[in-house]
N, C-alpha and C positions, 0 to 999 in steps of 0.2 A: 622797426618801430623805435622812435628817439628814447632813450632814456629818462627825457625831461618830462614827456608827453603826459598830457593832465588831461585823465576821462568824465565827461560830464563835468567838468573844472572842478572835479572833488576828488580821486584818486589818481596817484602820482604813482607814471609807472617806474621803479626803481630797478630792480635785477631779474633777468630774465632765468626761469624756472625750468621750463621745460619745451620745448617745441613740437610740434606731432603734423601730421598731413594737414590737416584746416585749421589750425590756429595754433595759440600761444599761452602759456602758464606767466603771469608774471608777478615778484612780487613787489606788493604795492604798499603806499600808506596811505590812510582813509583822513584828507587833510580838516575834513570836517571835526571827524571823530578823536583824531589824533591817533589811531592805531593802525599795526600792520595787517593788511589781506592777502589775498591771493585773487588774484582778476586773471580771468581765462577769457582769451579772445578772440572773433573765428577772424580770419584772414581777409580782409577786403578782396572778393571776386570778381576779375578786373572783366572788359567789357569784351572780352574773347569767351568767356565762358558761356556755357548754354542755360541761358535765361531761366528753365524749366530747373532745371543743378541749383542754380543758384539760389533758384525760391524754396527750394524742397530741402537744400542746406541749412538755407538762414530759418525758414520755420522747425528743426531738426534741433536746432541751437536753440532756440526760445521755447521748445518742447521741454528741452532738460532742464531752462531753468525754473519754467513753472514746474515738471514734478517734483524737481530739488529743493525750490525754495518753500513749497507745503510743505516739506519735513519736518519736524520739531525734535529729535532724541538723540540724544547724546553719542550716540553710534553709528550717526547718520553726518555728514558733513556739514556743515550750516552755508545757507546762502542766503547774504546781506542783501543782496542785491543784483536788478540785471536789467541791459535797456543796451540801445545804440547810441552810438555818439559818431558824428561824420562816416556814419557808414559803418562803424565797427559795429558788431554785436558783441556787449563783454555779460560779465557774470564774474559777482564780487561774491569770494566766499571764505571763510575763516582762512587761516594761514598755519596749514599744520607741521608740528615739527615734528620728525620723527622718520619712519620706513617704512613702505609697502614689506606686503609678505614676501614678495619675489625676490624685492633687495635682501630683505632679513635672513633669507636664502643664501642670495648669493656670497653676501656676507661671511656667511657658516660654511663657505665652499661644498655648496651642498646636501651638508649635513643637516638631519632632524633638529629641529627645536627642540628644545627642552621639555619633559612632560607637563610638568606645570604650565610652563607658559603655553602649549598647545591648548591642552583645557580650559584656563584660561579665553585665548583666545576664540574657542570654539564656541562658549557660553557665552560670548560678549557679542559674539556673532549671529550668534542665536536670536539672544533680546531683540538686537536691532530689526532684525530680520520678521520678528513676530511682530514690531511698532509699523512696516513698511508695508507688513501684507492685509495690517488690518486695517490701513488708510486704500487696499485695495491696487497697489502696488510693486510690480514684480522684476527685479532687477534685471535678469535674463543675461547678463554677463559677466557674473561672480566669478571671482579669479584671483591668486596672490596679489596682482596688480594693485586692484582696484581695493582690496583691504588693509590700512593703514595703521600702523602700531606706536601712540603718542611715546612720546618722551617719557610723557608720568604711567606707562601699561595703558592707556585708553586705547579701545579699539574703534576702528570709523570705516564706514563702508564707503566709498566713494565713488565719482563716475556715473552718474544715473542717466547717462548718453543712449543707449536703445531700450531704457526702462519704459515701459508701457504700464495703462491704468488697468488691473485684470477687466477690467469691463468692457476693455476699447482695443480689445485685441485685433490685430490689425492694421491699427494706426503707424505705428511705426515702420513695419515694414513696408507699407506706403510712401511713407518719408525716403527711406532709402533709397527705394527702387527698388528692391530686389524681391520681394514679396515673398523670401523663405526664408528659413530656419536662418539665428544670428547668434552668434556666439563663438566664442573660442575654442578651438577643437579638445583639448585638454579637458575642458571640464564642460562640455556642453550635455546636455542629459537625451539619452535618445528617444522624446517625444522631441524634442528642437532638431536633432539630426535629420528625423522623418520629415519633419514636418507636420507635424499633427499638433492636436490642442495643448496649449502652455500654458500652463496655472502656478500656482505659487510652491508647486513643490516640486517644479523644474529650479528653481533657485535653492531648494536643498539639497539635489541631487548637485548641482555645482558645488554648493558647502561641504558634502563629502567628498570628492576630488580633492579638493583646498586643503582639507583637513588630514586625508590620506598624505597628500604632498609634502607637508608642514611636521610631518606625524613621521614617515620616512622616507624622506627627503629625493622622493618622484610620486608623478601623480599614478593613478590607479592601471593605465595604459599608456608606461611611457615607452612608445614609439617614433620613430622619426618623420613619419606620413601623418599624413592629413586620413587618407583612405583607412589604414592601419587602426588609428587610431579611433575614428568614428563607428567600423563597425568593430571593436572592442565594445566600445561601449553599449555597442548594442546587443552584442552577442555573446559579451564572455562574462562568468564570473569573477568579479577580480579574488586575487588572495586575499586573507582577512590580514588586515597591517600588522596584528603580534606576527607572524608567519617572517617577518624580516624585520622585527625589534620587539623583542619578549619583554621588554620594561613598561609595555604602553597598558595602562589598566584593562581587565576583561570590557569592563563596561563600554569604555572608548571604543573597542573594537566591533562592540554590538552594535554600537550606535554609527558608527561609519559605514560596517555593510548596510544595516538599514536605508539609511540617505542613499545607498549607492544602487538601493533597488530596482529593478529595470523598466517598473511600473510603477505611475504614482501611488497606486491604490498600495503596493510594497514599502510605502517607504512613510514616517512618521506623519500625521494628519496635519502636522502643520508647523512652525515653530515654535509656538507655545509649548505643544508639547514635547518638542525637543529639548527646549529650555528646563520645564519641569524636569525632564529625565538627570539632566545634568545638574539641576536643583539636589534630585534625592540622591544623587552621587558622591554632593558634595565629603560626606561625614567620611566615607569611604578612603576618601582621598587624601586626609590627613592623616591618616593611618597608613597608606600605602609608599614603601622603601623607594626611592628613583635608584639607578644605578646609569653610570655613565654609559653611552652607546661610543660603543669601539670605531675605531676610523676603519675604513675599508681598505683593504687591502689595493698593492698598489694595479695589482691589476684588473681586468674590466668588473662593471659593476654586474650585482648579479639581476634577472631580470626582474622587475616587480607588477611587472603588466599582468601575470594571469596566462599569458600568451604565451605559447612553445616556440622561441627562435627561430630562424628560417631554417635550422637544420634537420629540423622536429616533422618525419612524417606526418606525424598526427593531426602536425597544423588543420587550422578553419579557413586558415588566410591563404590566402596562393603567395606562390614565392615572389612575385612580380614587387608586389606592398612592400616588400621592404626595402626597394629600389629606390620608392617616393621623399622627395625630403621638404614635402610642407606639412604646415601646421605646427609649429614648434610649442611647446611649452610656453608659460612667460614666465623666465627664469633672471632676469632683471634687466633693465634697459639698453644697458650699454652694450646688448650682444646682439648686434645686426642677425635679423631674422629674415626668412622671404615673406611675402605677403601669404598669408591663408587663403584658400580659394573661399568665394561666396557664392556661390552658386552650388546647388545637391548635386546636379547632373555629373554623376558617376560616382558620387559618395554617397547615398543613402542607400542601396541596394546592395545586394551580397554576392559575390564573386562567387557562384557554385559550382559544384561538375556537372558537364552536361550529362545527362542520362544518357542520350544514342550515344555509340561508342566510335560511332562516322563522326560524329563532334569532339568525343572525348581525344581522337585522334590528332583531328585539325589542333585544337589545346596541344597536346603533345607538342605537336609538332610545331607549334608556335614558340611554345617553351626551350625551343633550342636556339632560337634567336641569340644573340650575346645579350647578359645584362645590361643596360644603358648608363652612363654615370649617371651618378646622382644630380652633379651640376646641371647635366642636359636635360633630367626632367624637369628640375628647378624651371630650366628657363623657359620649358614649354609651359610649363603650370603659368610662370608670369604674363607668357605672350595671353595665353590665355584668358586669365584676368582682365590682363587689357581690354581684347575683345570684348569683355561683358561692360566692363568701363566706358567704352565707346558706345553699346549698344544705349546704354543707360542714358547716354548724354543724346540719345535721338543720331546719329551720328553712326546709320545703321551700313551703307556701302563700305567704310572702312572698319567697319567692324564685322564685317562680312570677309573679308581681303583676309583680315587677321586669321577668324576663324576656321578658313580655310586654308592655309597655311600651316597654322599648327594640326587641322586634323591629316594633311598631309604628312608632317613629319612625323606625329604620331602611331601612321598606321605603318612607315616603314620600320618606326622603335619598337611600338609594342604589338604592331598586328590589329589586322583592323577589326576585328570582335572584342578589344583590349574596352573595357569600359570607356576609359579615358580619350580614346578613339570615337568611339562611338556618339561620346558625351560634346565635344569639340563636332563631330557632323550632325548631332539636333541644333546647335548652335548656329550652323551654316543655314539649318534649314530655316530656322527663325529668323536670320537675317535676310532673307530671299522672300519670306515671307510678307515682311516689312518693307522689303522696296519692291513690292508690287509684282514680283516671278514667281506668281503664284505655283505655276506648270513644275516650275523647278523645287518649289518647296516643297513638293507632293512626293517628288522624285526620294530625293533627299531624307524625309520625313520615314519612308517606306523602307528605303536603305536600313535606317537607324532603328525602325520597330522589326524588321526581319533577324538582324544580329543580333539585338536584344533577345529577340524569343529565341533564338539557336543556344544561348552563353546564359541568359538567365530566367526563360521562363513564359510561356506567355501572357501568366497572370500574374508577371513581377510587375513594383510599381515604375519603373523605368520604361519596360516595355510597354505597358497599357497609356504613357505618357505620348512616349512614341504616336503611337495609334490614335489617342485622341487630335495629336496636333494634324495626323493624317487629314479626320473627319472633320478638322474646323477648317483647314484648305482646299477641302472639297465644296464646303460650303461659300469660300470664296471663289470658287471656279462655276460656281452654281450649278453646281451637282449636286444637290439639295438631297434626294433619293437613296444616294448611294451614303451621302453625310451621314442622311439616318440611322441608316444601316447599322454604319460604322460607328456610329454613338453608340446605340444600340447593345450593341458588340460589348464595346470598351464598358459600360455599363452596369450589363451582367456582371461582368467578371469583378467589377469591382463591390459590388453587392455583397459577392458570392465571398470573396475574400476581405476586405474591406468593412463590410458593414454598411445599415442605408446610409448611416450620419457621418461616416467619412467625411471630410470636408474635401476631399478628391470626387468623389461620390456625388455630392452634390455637385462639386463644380458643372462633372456632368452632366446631369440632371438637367441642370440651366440651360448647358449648351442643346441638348436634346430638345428644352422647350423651345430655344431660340429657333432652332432650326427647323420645328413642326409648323413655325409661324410664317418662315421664308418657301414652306410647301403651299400654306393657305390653308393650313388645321388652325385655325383662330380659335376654335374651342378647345381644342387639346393642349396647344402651347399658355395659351390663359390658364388654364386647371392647374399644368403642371406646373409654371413658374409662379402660381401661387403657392403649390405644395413647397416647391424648395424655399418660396420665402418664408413661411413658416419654419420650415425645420430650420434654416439657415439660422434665424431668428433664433428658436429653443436651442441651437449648439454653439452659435459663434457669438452672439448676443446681437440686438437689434440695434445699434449702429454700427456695428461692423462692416466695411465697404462691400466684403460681398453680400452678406444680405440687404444692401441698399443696392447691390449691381439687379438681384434679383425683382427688388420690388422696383427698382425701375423697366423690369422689363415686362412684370404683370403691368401696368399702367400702358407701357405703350401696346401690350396684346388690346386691355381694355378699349384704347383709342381707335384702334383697327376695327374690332366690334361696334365702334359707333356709341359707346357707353362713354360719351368724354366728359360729364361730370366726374364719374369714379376716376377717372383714369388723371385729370387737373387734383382733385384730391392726394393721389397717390402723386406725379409727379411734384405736388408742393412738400409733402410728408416729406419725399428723399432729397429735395434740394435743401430743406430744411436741416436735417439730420447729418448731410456733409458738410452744410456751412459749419454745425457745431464741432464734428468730428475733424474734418481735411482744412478747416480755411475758407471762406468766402470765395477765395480767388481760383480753388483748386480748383483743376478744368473738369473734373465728375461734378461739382456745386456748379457749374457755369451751364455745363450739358443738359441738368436736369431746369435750370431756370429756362432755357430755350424750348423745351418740348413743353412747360406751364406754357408758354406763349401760343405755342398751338393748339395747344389747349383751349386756353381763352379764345381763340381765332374760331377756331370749331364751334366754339359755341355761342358765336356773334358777339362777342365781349371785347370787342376790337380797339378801344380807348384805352381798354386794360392793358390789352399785348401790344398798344402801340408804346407806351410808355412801359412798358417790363424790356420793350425791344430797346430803348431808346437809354435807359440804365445799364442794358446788358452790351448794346457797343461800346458804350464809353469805357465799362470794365473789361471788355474784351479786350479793346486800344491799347486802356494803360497794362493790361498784364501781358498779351501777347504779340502790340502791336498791330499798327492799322494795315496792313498786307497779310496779316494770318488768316485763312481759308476761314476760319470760325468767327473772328472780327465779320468778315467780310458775310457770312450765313446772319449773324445779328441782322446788320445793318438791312440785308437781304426782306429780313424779315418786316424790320422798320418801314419799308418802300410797302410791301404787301398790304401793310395795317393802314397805310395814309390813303392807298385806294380802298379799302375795304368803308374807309370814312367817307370817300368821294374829293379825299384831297388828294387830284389827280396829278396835278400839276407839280404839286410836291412829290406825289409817287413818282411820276416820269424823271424827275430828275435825279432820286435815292439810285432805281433800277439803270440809269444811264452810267451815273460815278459807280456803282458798283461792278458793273458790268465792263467796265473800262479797267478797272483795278481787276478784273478775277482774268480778262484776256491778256491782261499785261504778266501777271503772275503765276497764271495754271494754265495760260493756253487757249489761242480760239473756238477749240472744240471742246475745250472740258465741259463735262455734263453739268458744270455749275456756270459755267460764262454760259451754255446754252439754255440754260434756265432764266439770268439775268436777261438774255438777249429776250426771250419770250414775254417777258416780265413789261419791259418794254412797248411791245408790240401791245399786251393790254392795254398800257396806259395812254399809247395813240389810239386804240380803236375808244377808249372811254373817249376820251376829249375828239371824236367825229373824224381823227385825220385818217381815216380807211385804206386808203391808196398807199400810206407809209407805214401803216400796221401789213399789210400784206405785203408787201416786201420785207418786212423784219419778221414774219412768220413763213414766208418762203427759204429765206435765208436757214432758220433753227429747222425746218423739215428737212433741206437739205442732208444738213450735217448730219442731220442723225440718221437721215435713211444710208448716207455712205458708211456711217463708223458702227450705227447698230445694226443694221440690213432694214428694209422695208417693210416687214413684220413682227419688229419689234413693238412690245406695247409703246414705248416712248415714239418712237419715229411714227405709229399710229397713229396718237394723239394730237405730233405735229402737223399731220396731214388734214384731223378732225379743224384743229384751228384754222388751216387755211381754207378750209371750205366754206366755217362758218363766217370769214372776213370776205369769202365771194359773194356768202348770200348777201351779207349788210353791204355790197357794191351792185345790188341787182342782177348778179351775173348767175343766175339762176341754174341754168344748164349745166356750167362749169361745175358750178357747186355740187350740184345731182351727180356727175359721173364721178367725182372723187370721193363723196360719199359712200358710189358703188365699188370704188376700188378698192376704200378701206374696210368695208362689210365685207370682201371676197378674202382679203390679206388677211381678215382675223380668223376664219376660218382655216388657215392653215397650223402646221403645228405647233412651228415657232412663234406664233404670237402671243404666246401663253405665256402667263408672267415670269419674267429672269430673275 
């Protein structure tokens, strides 16, 4: 980007600040205003990128600056402004001088802050903190970084890049892609590790980390892993900070194990009240002696995690964690770090002993393996990343390749019951999943729930993970029965340990209604996928994408039942609620307007759904392209509504161009070109041409009695239509004995719905 370059012809970008993966810090002068800013700018995404990335980036970016730019408090960064210009998305925000905590760190080669200035800092921190949570807003990735310390002592939170609305929990990790816990391993609080519910005093369990760090100069569990260091946080008590600097006030110390509590319900009600705390401190602390803190000696430091060294029988950790070297601190910029992994799979569960002593063996004896360097975990952790980076980007075969790969060299490093192992083949199995081997993901999926139950348990959340991904592949294999089962299963157990409101819990719950409805319990799967949306509703709040995934799918039980008032209701409610929450454009807002149109269809309201059809191709087009299977299911729909008007002529030629476009793109036989092809065959037999309707309904019978078998309900129904275009030909007889063929073929067993 030129140095000269003029944004919106009003900000002049002058010296480049800082650079990061998607974009640019720069700073600027405001030519209107006549003062200096700071414009942050995400990277023009050139036209190799996956369209789907690119929208879910640039809305990620306009995320930040709307909850940035509602901030108003002194503690809080100020944003002037934000918009595109040719394509850039910038964001114009004050221009601060001064150092993050991490620099101020490094600065101090390591060494604590001053007491003053910690307390200080830890109260200024606070205020902001208590102005951010009561506009309902929760940083979720507080870290030395992102805490800024002016020139004149002002303290500034900055970065409000995966900050979510506590209301709208959810949203963001949408945005990402990744739909789990986010944050930096250092200071992430272990409901964000889990994965469980995240509220505003997840950002003060970060604030004690920061504070601990700042206070003695490492954070609460400083380890060199990712794995290490996550279940520290979950499982250990850390030291109290006087324990490794006897200068730091009693009170200070009270107050950081508090924050560092392992339960929100542990730890102080809110900022306010932490604020106050440090309020009534204050008189205290002009009273109290500082005395310098000694340099450390020149050899190693001593540990300050809580944690017993890998030489420490007593350990909780297994030896292997200390071998890991992601997740690093952020101990200041200029020190190339590896990427942190984003994905739980093999970080949120706990490495235990097995109880059978056939297991505790296998362990042993795995344990003899050689330690692996560090650099080669490194690089599998990376390749691994990749993989998830590719899966993200849709870009599922070579993220599959990857996958499999590293879980191959992982099981010759660390054994293949090694989490990390195991974690890399659920990965395999999701990507097998995704490109349609189904057979194989089953395989795979079963692999990975059987060594999870051997190493951690069968009621861990790892292994019940496992297990579910089993019964939602069964479902695609349409083993429906057996799915249940397995739902069923996974379930209980999560009940049993978990709790009903889990949001694991639910998930399943969902899946279990989903699949009661793929057996034909329309009444059970309705009940129950109302139940989860209600609770979904009471715990995650009611825009939440899964409680709109749920109440989208009471509406579509509703429509099954034949109830399609309720059921258009409902489907308008969730298309509704993701326009506000995801984006007009998101493809769950576009999914739920296409099932209103069947709605409307159902209920003879066909002018309605021709014109919702006829909005929703065009938006289909511009977002994903006129060759996208869902463009193409729109337009599909558009043809269905113009004959349902008796505007045949125009239907015949929707169902013709689309039909042309779905065999050029999905195949002669995809079940949707043989749909289009049927569609067709209507629209000659409305307009009298009988003789070229029974050939284009001879043709769709065929195919489907070769690729489904000739008992399938589809291949059936084809057969019903060619009968009934023999009778409108007078061909009576004909008509009668294929009538009797398809009466005999239903009768058997496989004709029952798939």
């Amino acid at each position: 980007m030129a140095e000269t370059r003029l944004i919106q012809g009003r900000y002049r970008l002058l010296d480049l600040i800082g650079r990061g993966g998607m974009g640019e810090v720069w700073q600027a002068r405001d030519e209107s205003l006549g003062r200096r800013v700071a414009v942050k700018c995400l990277k023009p995404l050139g036209p190799q990128q996956d369209h789907s990335f690119t929208r879910i980036m640039r809305e990620r970016f306009r995320r930040e600056a709307r909850v940035a730019a509602a901030l108003q408090h002194r503690g809080v960064t100020v944003v002037h402004d934000f918009g595109e210009d040719e394509g850039v998305l910038y964001l114009v925000m004050e221009l601060l001088e001064g150092r993050n905590l991490s620099q101020l760190l490094e600065d101090n080669k390591q060494l604590p802050l001053p007491v003053p200035d910690v307390v200080d800092i830890a109260e200024q921190v606070a205020d902001a903190l208590a102005y951010t949570h009561e506009q309902g807003i929760i940083h979720r990735d507080l870290k030395p970084a992102n805490i800024m310390r002016l020139t004149d002592g002002t303290v500034k939170i900055c970065d409000f890049g995966i900050a979510r609305l506590g209301h709208d929990i959810g949203f963001t990790s949408r945005l990402t892609g990744t739909g789990i816990a986010m944050g930096t391993p250092h200071y992430m609080s272990p409901e964000q590790i889990g994965g469980g519910h995240v509220d505003h005093r997840s950002d003060l369990y970060s604030l004690g980390c920061v504070l601990y760090e700042i206070a003695t100069g490492a954070p609460p569990f400083d380890l060199d892993d990712a794995w290490a260091v996550l279940v520290g946080h979950r499982d250990t008590v850390p030291e109290p900070p006087r324990t490794h600097r006897s200068d730091l006030p009693v009170f200070f110390d009270r107050i950081v194990l508090d924050l560092l509590g392992k339960t929100p319900e542990e730890r102080p009600a809110d900022a306010g009240d932490l604020r106050r705390r440090f309020g009534a401190a204050r008189p205290a602390m002009s009273r109290h002696h500082f005395v310098a803190v000694p340099a450390p000696d020149e050899g190693p430091a001593p540990s300050l995690s809580g944690v017993p060294g890998p030489s420490a029988s007593e350990s909780r950790l297994p030896s292997w964690t200390w071998g890991m070297t992601t997740g690093h601190k952020a101990t200041g910029i200029s020190v190339p770090r590896p990427t942190p992994p984003d994905h739980t799979a093999g970080l949120t569960g706990e490495w235990t002993s097995p109880a059978d002593p056939r297991a505790a063996a296998r362990t042993s004896a795995g344990s003899a393996r050689p330690t692996p360097p560090p650099e080669h975990l490194a690089v599998l952790t990376s390749r691994h990343n990749a993989g998830l980076s590719l899966g993200r980007l849709g870009r599922w075969e070579e993220a599959g390749e990857v996958h499999r790969a590293v879980a191959a060299e992982r099981e010759h490093t660390l054994g293949p019951d090694h989490p990390d192992t195991l974690g890399s083949r659920y990965e395999v199995g999701f990507t097998l999943s995704r490109t349609g081997r189904t057979a194989d993901a089953l395989r795979e999926f079963t692999r990975v729930a059987e060594g999870r139950e051997r190493t951690l348990g069968p009621d861990h959340p790892e292994t019940l993970a496992a297990r579910q991904e089993m019964a939602y592949v069964l479902g695609q294999l349409g083993r429906h029965f057996e799915a249940h089962q397995a739902f069923a299963a996974v379930l209980a157990s999560r009940e049993r340990t978990m709790g009903p409101d889990h949001p694991d819990t639910l998930r399943c719950r969902h899946n279990l209604a989903y699949n009661l409805g793929r057996l034909g319990r329309l009444d059970d799967a309705y009940r129950l996928a109302h139940e989860v949306a209600a609770s979904r509703s009471r715990v995650l709040g009611a825009g939440h994408p899964d409680t709109l995934v749920s109440q989208y799918e009471v509406a579509y039980a509703l429509g099954r039942l034949g109830r399609w008032p309720e059921a258009l209701a409902g489907y308008r409610e969730v298309a509704a609620a993701r326009a506000q929450a995801l984006g007009p454009d998101h493809p769950d807002t576009l999914a739920a307007r296409y099932e209103t149109g069947i709605s409307l269809g159902s209920l003879g309201r066909s002018a309605e759904a021709l014109e919702l059809y006829r909005a929703l191709a065009d938006d289909r087009t511009r977002v994903h392209g006129p060759l996208h299977p869902e463009t193409l299911r729109a337009r599909h729909g558009l043809g269905v509504n113009l004959g349902r008007l008796a505007r045949w002529v125009e239907a015949l030629a929707e169902a013709r161009a689309v039909c042309a476009i779905r065999e050029r793109v999905l195949g002669p036989d995809h079940p949707d070109t043989l749909v289009s092809r049927r569609e067709i065959a209507v629209g000659l037999g409305w307009l009298g041409r009988w003789p070229e309707a029974l050939s284009v309904y001879r043709q769709v019978a065929g195919a489907r009695d070769r690729i489904l078998g000739p008992a399938h309900p589809d291949a059936l129904a084809g057969r019903n239509d060619e009968a009934h275009c023999l009778e409108r030909l007078g061909r009576g007889a004909e008509a009668a004995e294929l009538y009797r063929q398809v009466a005999a073929l239903r009768q058997q067993p496989g004709a029952r719905g798939g």
